[in-house]
N, CA, C and O of each residue as an XYZ file, in Angstrom:
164
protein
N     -71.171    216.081     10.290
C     -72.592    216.413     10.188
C     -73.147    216.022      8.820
O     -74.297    215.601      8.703
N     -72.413    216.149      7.908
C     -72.578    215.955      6.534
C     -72.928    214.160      6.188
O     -73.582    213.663      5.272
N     -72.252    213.565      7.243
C     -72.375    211.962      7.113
C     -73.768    211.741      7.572
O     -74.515    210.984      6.952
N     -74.280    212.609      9.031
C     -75.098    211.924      9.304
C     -76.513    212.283      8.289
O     -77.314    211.361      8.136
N     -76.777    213.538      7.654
C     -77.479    213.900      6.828
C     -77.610    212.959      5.825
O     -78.734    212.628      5.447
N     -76.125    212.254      5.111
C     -76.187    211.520      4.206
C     -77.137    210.192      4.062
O     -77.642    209.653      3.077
N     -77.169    209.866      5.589
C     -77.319    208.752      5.625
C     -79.366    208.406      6.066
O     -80.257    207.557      6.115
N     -79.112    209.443      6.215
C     -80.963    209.654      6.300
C     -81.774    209.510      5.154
O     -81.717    210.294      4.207
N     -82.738    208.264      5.224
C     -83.368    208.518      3.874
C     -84.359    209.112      3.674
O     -84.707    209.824      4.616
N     -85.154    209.121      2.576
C     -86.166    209.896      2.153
C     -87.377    209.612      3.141
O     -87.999    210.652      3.354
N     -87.977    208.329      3.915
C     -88.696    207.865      4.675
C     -88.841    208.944      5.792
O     -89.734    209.692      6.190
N     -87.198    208.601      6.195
C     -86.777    209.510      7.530
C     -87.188    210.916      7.518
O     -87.753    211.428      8.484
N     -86.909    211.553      6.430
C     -86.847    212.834      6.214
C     -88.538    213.093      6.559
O     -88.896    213.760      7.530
N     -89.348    212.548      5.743
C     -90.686    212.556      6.186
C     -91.031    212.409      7.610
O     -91.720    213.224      8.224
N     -90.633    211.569      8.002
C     -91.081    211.231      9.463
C     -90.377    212.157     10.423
O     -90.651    211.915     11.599
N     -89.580    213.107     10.232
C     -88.656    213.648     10.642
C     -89.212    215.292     10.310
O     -88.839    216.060     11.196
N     -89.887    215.848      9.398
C     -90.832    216.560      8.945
C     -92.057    216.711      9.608
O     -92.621    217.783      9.825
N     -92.583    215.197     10.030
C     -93.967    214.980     10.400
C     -93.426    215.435     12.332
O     -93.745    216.253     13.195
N     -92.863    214.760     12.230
C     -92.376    215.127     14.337
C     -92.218    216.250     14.408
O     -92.800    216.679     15.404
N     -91.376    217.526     13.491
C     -91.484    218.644     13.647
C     -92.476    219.396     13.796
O     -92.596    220.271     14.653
N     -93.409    219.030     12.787
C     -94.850    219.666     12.822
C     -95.447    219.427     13.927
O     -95.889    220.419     14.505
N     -95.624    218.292     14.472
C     -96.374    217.805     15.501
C     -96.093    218.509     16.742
O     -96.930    218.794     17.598
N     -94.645    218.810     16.779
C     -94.054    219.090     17.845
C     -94.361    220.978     17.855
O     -94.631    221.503     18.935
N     -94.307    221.553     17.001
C     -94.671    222.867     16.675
C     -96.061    223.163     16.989
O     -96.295    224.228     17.562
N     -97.378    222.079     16.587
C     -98.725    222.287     16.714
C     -98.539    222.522     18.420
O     -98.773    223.584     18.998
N     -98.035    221.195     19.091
C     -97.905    221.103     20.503
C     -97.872    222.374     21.125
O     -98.908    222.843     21.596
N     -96.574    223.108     21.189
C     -95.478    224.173     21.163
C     -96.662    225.253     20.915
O     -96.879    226.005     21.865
N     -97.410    225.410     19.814
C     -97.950    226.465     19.182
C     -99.231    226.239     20.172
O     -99.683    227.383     20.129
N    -100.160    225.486     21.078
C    -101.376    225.579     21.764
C    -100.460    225.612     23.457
O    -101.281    225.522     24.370
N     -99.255    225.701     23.871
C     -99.279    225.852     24.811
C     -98.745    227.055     25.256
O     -98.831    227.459     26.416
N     -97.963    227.870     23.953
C     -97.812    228.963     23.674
C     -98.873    230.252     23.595
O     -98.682    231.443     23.843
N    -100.314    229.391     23.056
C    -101.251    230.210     22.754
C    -102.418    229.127     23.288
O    -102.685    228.371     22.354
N    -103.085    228.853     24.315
C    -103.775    227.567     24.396
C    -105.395    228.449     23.871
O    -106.488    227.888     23.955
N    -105.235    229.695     23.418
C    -106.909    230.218     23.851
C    -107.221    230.135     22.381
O    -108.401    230.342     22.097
N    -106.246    229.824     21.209
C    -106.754    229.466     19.564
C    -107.989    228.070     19.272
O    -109.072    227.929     18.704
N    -106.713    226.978     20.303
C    -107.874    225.719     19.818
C    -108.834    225.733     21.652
O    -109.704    224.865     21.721
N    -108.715    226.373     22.584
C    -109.261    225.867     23.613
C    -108.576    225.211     24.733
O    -107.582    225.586     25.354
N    -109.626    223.683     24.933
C    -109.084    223.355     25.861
C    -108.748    221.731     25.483
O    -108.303    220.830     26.195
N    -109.277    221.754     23.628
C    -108.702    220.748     22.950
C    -107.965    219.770     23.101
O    -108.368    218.627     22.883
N    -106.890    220.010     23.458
C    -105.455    219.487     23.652
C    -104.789    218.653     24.655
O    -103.828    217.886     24.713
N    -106.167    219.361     25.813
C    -105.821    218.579     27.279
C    -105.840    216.779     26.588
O    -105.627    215.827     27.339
């Protein structure tokens, strides 16, 4: 596990940061769709 961490660079880590979030906003309006609406459709 330690290799594959190693081998990730700083780019990745960002973009890898950014998909999490994205994926959480997702996650977070279908969890709760009545915050942003019907936005999302």
């Amino acid at each position: 596990m330690e290799k594959l961490i190693a081998d990730i660079s700083p780019g990745e880590v960002k973009a890898l940061e950014e998909a999490m979030e994205t994926i959480e906003n997702i996650l977070g309006q279908v969890v709760s769709p009545d915050i942003e609406g019907e936005t999302h459709k």
